[in-house]
C-alpha positions in Angstrom: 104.7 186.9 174.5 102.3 187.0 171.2 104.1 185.3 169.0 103.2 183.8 165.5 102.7 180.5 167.0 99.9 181.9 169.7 98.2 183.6 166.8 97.6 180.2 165.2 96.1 178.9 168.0 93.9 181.6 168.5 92.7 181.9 165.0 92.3 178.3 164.5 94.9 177.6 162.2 97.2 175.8 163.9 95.8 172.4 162.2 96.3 173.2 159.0 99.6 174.3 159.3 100.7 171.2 161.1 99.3 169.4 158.0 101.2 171.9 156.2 104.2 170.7 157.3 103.4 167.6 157.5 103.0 167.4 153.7 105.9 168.7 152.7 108.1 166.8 155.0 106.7 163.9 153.2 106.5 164.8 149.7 110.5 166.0 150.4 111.3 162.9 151.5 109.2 160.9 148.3 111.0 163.1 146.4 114.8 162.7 147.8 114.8 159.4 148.4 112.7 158.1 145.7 115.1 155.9 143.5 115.9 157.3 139.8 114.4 155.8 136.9 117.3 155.0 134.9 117.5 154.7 131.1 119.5 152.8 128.8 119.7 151.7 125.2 119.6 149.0 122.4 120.8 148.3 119.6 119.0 146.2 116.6 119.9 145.6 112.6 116.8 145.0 111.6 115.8 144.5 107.9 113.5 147.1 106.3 109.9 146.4 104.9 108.7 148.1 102.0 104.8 149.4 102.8 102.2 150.1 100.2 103.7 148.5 97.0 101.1 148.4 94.1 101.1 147.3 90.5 103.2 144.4 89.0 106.6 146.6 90.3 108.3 144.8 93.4 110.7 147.3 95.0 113.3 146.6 97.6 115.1 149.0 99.9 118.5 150.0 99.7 120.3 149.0 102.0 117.6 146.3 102.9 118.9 146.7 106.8 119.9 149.3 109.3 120.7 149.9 112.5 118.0 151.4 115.1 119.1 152.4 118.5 116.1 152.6 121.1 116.2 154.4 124.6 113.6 154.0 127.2 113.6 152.7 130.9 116.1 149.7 131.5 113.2 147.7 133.0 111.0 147.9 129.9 113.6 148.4 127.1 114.9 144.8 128.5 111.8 142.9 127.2 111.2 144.5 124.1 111.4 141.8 121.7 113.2 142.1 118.2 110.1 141.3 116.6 108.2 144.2 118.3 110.2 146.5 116.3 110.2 147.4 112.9 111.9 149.3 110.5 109.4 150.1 107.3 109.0 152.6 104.4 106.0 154.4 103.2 105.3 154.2 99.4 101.7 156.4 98.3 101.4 157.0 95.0 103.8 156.1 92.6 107.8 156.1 92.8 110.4 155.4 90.1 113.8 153.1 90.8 116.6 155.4 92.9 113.7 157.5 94.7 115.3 158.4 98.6 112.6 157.9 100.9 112.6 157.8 105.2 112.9 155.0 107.2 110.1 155.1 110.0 110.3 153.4 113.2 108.1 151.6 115.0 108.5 150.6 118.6 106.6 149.7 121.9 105.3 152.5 124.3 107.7 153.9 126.3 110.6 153.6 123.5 111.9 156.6 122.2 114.3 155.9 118.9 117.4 157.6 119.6 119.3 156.6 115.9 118.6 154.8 112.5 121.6 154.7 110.1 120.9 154.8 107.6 118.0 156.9 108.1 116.7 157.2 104.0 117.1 154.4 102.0 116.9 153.9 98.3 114.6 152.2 96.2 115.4 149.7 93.7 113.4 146.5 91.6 113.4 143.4 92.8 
Protein backbone atom coordinates (compact mmCIF):
# COMPACT_ATOMS: atom_id res chain seq x y z
CA UNK A 1 0.00 0.00 0.00
CA UNK A 2 1.38 3.59 -1.19
CA UNK A 3 -0.63 5.69 0.38
CA UNK A 4 -0.47 9.56 1.04
CA UNK A 5 0.97 9.00 4.36
CA UNK A 6 4.05 6.72 2.91
CA UNK A 7 4.73 9.43 0.46
CA UNK A 8 5.38 11.94 3.26
CA UNK A 9 7.69 9.90 4.73
CA UNK A 10 9.57 9.27 1.77
CA UNK A 11 9.69 12.76 0.60
CA UNK A 12 10.52 14.15 3.95
CA UNK A 13 7.58 15.89 4.68
CA UNK A 14 6.09 14.22 7.24
CA UNK A 15 7.46 16.96 9.88
CA UNK A 16 6.05 19.64 8.60
CA UNK A 17 2.81 18.39 8.29
CA UNK A 18 2.68 17.16 11.82
CA UNK A 19 3.55 20.85 12.65
CA UNK A 20 0.82 21.55 10.30
CA UNK A 21 -1.58 20.20 12.20
CA UNK A 22 -0.29 20.88 15.13
CA UNK A 23 -0.81 24.64 14.45
CA UNK A 24 -4.05 24.63 13.60
CA UNK A 25 -5.34 22.40 16.31
CA UNK A 26 -3.96 25.05 18.50
CA UNK A 27 -4.86 28.26 16.96
CA UNK A 28 -8.60 26.39 16.68
CA UNK A 29 -8.68 25.97 20.07
CA UNK A 30 -7.20 29.84 20.91
CA UNK A 31 -9.71 30.75 18.85
CA UNK A 32 -12.94 28.74 20.18
CA UNK A 33 -12.28 28.87 23.51
CA UNK A 34 -10.82 32.22 23.84
CA UNK A 35 -13.28 34.34 26.01
CA UNK A 36 -15.20 37.29 24.12
CA UNK A 37 -14.35 40.75 24.74
CA UNK A 38 -17.50 42.23 25.73
CA UNK A 39 -18.61 45.85 25.25
CA UNK A 40 -20.75 47.98 27.13
CA UNK A 41 -21.78 51.58 27.50
CA UNK A 42 -22.00 54.93 29.59
CA UNK A 43 -23.75 57.47 29.97
CA UNK A 44 -22.49 61.21 31.02
CA UNK A 45 -24.21 64.92 31.07
CA UNK A 46 -21.42 66.69 30.80
CA UNK A 47 -21.33 70.58 30.43
CA UNK A 48 -19.95 71.97 27.10
CA UNK A 49 -16.76 74.18 26.79
CA UNK A 50 -16.57 76.83 24.37
CA UNK A 51 -12.85 76.59 22.51
CA UNK A 52 -11.11 79.48 20.90
CA UNK A 53 -13.16 82.64 22.12
CA UNK A 54 -11.37 85.96 21.12
CA UNK A 55 -12.11 89.59 21.48
CA UNK A 56 -14.14 91.18 24.43
CA UNK A 57 -17.37 88.76 23.27
CA UNK A 58 -17.94 85.83 25.89
CA UNK A 59 -20.14 83.20 24.23
CA UNK A 60 -21.95 80.40 25.95
CA UNK A 61 -23.43 77.27 24.44
CA UNK A 62 -26.83 76.50 24.11
CA UNK A 63 -27.86 74.15 25.80
CA UNK A 64 -24.63 74.45 28.06
CA UNK A 65 -24.93 70.39 28.68
CA UNK A 66 -25.65 67.24 26.82
CA UNK A 67 -25.66 63.93 27.04
CA UNK A 68 -22.64 61.60 25.57
CA UNK A 69 -22.95 57.96 25.42
CA UNK A 70 -19.53 56.10 25.15
CA UNK A 71 -18.93 52.36 24.06
CA UNK A 72 -15.72 50.55 24.50
CA UNK A 73 -14.66 47.29 26.40
CA UNK A 74 -16.40 46.92 29.87
CA UNK A 75 -12.93 46.59 31.58
CA UNK A 76 -11.66 49.94 30.35
CA UNK A 77 -14.98 51.95 29.79
CA UNK A 78 -15.32 51.08 33.79
CA UNK A 79 -12.35 53.44 34.75
CA UNK A 80 -12.87 56.14 32.61
CA UNK A 81 -13.26 59.06 34.68
CA UNK A 82 -15.87 61.85 34.09
CA UNK A 83 -13.24 64.24 34.02
CA UNK A 84 -11.47 62.40 31.12
CA UNK A 85 -14.12 63.35 28.96
CA UNK A 86 -15.21 66.34 27.41
CA UNK A 87 -17.67 67.86 25.47
CA UNK A 88 -16.26 71.17 23.61
CA UNK A 89 -16.99 73.46 20.56
CA UNK A 90 -14.69 74.88 18.06
CA UNK A 91 -14.96 78.64 17.40
CA UNK A 92 -12.03 79.93 14.34
CA UNK A 93 -12.75 82.98 13.09
CA UNK A 94 -15.50 85.01 13.97
CA UNK A 95 -19.29 83.96 14.76
CA UNK A 96 -22.38 86.07 15.43
CA UNK A 97 -25.04 85.20 18.52
CA UNK A 98 -27.56 82.09 17.23
CA UNK A 99 -24.66 80.52 14.94
CA UNK A 100 -25.27 76.28 15.14
CA UNK A 101 -22.08 74.75 15.57
CA UNK A 102 -20.98 70.73 16.41
CA UNK A 103 -20.32 69.42 19.58
CA UNK A 104 -16.93 67.33 19.46
CA UNK A 105 -16.03 64.70 21.75
CA UNK A 106 -13.24 63.87 23.34
CA UNK A 107 -12.59 60.60 25.08
CA UNK A 108 -9.75 58.08 26.20
CA UNK A 109 -8.31 55.48 23.74
CA UNK A 110 -10.36 52.70 23.21
CA UNK A 111 -13.79 54.74 23.56
CA UNK A 112 -15.79 55.00 20.70
CA UNK A 113 -18.81 57.83 21.16
CA UNK A 114 -21.87 56.09 20.27
CA UNK A 115 -24.46 59.42 20.96
CA UNK A 116 -24.42 63.17 21.88
CA UNK A 117 -27.87 64.84 22.17
CA UNK A 118 -27.80 67.40 21.41
CA UNK A 119 -25.22 67.01 18.89
CA UNK A 120 -25.09 71.11 17.58
CA UNK A 121 -25.56 73.56 20.05
CA UNK A 122 -26.26 77.26 19.76
CA UNK A 123 -24.34 80.10 20.51
CA UNK A 124 -25.39 82.94 22.61
CA UNK A 125 -23.50 86.04 24.89
CA UNK A 126 -22.72 85.65 28.13
Amino acid sequence: MNGWWSRTRQEGTRPVLLIAVLMSTTLWTFVAFLPRMESDQRKWILPIQIVGQEGHTTWVAQPRTAEVVLTGPRGLLNRVQEAEVALRVHLPGQHASGDVLPIQVEAPPGMIRSEVTPEEVRLVTE
